[in-house]
Structures are given as structure tokens and as C-alpha cells.
N, C-alpha and C positions, 0 to 999 in steps of 0.2 A: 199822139199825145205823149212826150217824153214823162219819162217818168225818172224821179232823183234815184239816180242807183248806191251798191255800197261803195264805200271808200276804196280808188282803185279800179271799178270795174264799171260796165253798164247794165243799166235795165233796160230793155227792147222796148217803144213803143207799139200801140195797139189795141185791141178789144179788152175789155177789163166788164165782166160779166158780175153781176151784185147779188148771185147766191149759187151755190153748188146744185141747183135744179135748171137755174136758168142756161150754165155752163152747162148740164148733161143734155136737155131742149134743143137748145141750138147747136150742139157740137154734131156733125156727120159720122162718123165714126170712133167709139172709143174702146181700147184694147187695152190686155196685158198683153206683156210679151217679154220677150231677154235680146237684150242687145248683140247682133251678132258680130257687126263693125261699123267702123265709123271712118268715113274719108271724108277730104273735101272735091266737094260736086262743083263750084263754082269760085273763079277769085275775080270778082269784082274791082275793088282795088287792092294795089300792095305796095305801099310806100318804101320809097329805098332806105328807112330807119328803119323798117318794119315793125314802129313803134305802135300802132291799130290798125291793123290789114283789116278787108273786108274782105272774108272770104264766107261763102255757105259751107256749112257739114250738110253731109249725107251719111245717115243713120240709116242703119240697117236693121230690121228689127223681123225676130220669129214671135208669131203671134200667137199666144198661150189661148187666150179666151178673146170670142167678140162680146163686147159688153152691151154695143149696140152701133146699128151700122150693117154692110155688108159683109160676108164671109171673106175673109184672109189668111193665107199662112203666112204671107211674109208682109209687110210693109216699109218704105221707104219715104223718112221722115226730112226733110230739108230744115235745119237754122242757121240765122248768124251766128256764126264760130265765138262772137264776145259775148250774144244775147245774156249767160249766163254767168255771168263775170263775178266772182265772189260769192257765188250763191251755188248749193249742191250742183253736183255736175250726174248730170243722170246719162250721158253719153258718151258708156266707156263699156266695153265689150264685158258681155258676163252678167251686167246688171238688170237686175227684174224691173221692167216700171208699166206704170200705168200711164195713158194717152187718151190727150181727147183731140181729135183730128178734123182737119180741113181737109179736101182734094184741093190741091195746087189747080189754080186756074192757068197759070204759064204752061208747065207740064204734067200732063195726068195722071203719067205715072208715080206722082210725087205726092207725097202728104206733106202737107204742115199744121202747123200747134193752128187748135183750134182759132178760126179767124171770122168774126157777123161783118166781115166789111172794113172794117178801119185796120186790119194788120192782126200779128198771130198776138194772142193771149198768153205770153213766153211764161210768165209767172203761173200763170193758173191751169195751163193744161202740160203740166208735165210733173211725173210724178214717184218717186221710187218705192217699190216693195218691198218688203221684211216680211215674209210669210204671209199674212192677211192683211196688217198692218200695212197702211198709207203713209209715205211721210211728202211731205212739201216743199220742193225746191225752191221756195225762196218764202218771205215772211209777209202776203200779199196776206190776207184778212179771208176773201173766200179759199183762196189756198188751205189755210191752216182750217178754215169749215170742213174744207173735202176732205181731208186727211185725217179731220176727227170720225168720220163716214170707214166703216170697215165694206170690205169688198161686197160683202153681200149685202148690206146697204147699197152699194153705189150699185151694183145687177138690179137690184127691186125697184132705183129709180129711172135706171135706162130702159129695163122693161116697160116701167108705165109712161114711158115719156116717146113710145113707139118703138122701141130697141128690141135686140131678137128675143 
């Protein structure tokens, strides 16, 4: 489902979840963590204007807390390099963020933004830290829900939603 991005950039199609419990339910795994690095894993295309290449990033992330999910130290997050075009960039080495995750069915050692089936939820499961403070990558409606949610809200609902 495309979705109208900002002026200039794209929004990702995909899962678009209708409340910040239903995102924590169905997400597999959700972590803090701090960015360690970020390459690209995969280049799809790359036009010779190299006016919109499609390439994947590969995000490397240390993982602070599991919030709910399997135990991690590290995770390795896959997106489209444009997915977040004009909208906070949470994929720069250093930065704290919050994640709600899929396991890549292509390759397993890969996460991606959380996904029920129709593609990653780019707007809604990615998310940057300031101390306890959520802020939200881009201006999606359950977005800015979750981010009204402090961390220890969003552990009380991954708890009751089967999380560790």
C-alpha cells in the first residue's frame, strides 16, 4: 500500500497497525539498543543518474534492553536506504533507538521493521531515544501514540503482551 510521502522523499509501503498495543502483539521482537554501523547489504538497482538507487542498509545495532522477544546482544536490522526520505533518520551510528522487529524470512540472520505480512511497518516501528523519552520517526498517528508511551509503559505492555 504506497503511502504519499514528504515533499522530496518516500514513505515505504506496508503493515500500518491501528494502535500502539496491536504494533507491540504482533511485533516478534522489540529492543533498545545504539547504533553501531550502518552499510549497505544489498544494491538492488543503481541507475546510472544515481537519481533513486535501490539499495538495502544494513544496521548494526547493540542491544541495550529486550523489551519483548528473544535474548540479543547484537541485532542486524535490513531497510530501503530511501524508506525514510525526509523523515528523522534514526540510522546513524551513536544513536539510541527503540525497535520493533520482524526475522527476515529471506535471511535469518536479518531483522526487519516490524512486518504481519504485507511489508515492514517503516513508519511505525522505528524509533529514537532521549533518555526515556520516545520520539517518532516520522508523523504516522500510532507513531506519535507510541511515543507518547515512556519506556516503561511500552516494557508493561510488551510484558503483558507475552514479552520477557
Amino acid at each position: 500500500r504506497p503511502r504519499p510521502g514528504p515533499a522530496g522523499g518516500f514513505a515505504a509501503s506496508g503493515t500500518y497497525y491501528t494502535s500502539p498495543d496491536e504494533l507491540v502483539t504482533k511485533t516478534e521482537l522489540v529492543v533498545t539498543g545504539t547504533v553501531r554501523e550502518v552499510g549497505i547489504g544489498k544494491v538492488v538497482a543503481e541507475p546510472a543518474d544515481d537519481e533513486y538507487p535501490t539499495r538495502w542498509l544494513d544496521t548494526v545495532l547493540t542491544v541495550d534492553e529486550v523489551l519483548k522477544g528473544p535474548s540479543s546482544n547484537t541485532v542486524v536490522v535490513r531497510t530501503m536506504e530511501l524508506a525514510f526520505g525526509g523523515q528523522a533518520e534514526w540510522r546513524k551510528p551513536g544513536e539510541r533507538v527503540l525497535l520493533f522487529l520482524s526475522a527476515s524470512r529471506e535471511e535469518p540472520s536479518l531483522f526487519i521493521l516490524s512486518n504481519d505480512g504485507d511489508g515492514p511497518a517503516y513508519g511505525q516501528a522505528a524509533y529514537i531515544v532521549r533518555d526515556e523519552d520516545v520520539i517518532a520517526t516520522t508523523d504516522d498517528v500510532v507513531a506519535e501514540r507510541v511515543a507518547a508511551l515512556s519506556l516503561a509503559e511500552l516494557r508493561q505492555r510488551a510484558r503483558s503482551s507475552g514479552g520477557n
